[in-house]
C-alpha positions in Angstrom: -127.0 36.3 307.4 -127.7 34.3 310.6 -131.1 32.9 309.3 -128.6 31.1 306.4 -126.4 30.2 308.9 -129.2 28.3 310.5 -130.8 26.5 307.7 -127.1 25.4 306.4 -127.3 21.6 306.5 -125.1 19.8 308.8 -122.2 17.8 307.3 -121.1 14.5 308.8 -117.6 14.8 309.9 -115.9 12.3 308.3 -112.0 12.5 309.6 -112.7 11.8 313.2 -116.1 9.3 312.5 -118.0 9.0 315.5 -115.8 10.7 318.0 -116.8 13.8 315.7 -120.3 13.5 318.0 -121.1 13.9 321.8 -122.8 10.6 321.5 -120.0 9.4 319.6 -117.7 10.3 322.1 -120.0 8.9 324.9 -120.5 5.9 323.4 -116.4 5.2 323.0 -115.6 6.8 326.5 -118.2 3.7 327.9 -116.9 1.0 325.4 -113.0 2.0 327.3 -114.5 1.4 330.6 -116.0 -2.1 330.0 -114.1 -5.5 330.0 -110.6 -6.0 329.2 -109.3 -3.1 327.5 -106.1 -2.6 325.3 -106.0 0.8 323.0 -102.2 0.4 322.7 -101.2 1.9 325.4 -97.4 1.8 325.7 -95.2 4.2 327.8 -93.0 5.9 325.9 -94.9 5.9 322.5 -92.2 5.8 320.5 -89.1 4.1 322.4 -85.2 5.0 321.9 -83.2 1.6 321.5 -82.6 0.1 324.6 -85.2 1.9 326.3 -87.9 -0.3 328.5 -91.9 -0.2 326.9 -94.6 -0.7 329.4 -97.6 -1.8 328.1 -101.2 -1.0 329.9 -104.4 -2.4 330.0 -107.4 -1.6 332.0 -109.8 -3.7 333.6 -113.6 -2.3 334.0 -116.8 -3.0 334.5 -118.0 -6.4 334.2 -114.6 -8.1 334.7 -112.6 -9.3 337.4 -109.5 -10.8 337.3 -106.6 -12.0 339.7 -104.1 -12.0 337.1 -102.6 -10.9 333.8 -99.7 -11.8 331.6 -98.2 -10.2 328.6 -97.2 -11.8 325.9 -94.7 -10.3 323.1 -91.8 -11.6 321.0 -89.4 -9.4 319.3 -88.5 -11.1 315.6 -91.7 -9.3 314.7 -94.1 -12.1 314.3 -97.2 -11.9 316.5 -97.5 -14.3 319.5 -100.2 -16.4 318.6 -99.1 -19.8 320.0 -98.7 -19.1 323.6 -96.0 -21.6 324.5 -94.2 -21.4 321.1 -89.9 -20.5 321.4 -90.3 -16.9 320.0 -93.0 -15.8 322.4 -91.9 -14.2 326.0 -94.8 -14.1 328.9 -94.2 -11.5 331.6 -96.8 -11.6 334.9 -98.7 -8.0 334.8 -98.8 -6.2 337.6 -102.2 -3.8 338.7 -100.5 -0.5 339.1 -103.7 1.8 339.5 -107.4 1.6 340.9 -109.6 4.4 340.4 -112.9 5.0 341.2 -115.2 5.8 337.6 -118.4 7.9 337.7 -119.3 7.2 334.5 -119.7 3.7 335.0 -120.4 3.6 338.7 -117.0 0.9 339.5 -113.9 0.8 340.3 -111.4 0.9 337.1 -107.7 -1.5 337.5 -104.9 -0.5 335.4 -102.5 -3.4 334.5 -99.1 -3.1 333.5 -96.0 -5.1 332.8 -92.7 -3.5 330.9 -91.1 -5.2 328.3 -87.0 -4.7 328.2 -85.4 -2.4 326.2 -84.7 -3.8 322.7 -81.8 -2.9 319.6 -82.7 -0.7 317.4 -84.3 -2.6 315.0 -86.2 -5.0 316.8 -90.4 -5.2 315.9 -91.7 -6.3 319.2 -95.7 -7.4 319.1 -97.7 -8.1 322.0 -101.0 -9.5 323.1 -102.3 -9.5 326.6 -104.7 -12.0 328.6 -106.3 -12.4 331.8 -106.4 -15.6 333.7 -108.2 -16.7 336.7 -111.0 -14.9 336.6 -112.8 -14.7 339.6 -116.5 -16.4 339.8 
């Protein structure tokens, strides 16, 4: 019974994709740790109305910046012109440095909170850096 065990073929995991590997994992875990990095994540996950959001980013290897801002509106539409009357820039703040093995730098976390919003409000977002240093 173990000998059929071992010559089972392997199926590829298809729910989780890549992460379903160690090299997968690896690969994703080094990809989070380079650049300017958003993976959506917001604190709380799922707001109540009227309840602030702050939004994170990290900063890693390769990148160094002396600022961030946010960008969001809230009528649902995504802020793609910068200066337009429906899009709202808030300053980021870096709210974390820690020190990454895996990458052999130091790691900035970034965060600015957007106010809490009615009920039905759809608020997108998009962050940049600016000033980066030379």
């Amino acid at each position: 019974m173990n000998e059929m065990a071992q010559e089972a073929p392997q199926l590829s995991e298809f729910l989780f994709g890549p992460l379903s590997t160690k090299e997968g994992r690896l690969r994703r875990a080094r990809l989070a740790r380079v650049g300017f990095y958003h993976d959506s994540t917001l604190d709380p996950p799922d707001p109540r109305p009227h309840e602030p959001i702050t939004v994170s980013v990290r900063v890693g290897a390769d990148v160094a910046i002396r600022e961030a801002k946010l960008f969001y509106t809230t009528d649902g539409t995504r802020p793609l012109d910068l200066q337009g009357s429906t899009t709202t820039s808030l300053p980021m703040q870096r709210t974390a440095i820690e020190w990454d093995t895996l990458q052999w730098c130091y790691l900035e976390t970034w965060s600015a909170e957007i106010p809490g919003q009615p009920s039905v409000s759809l608020v997108a977002g998009s962050e940049q850096s600016t000033h980066p240093i030379s």
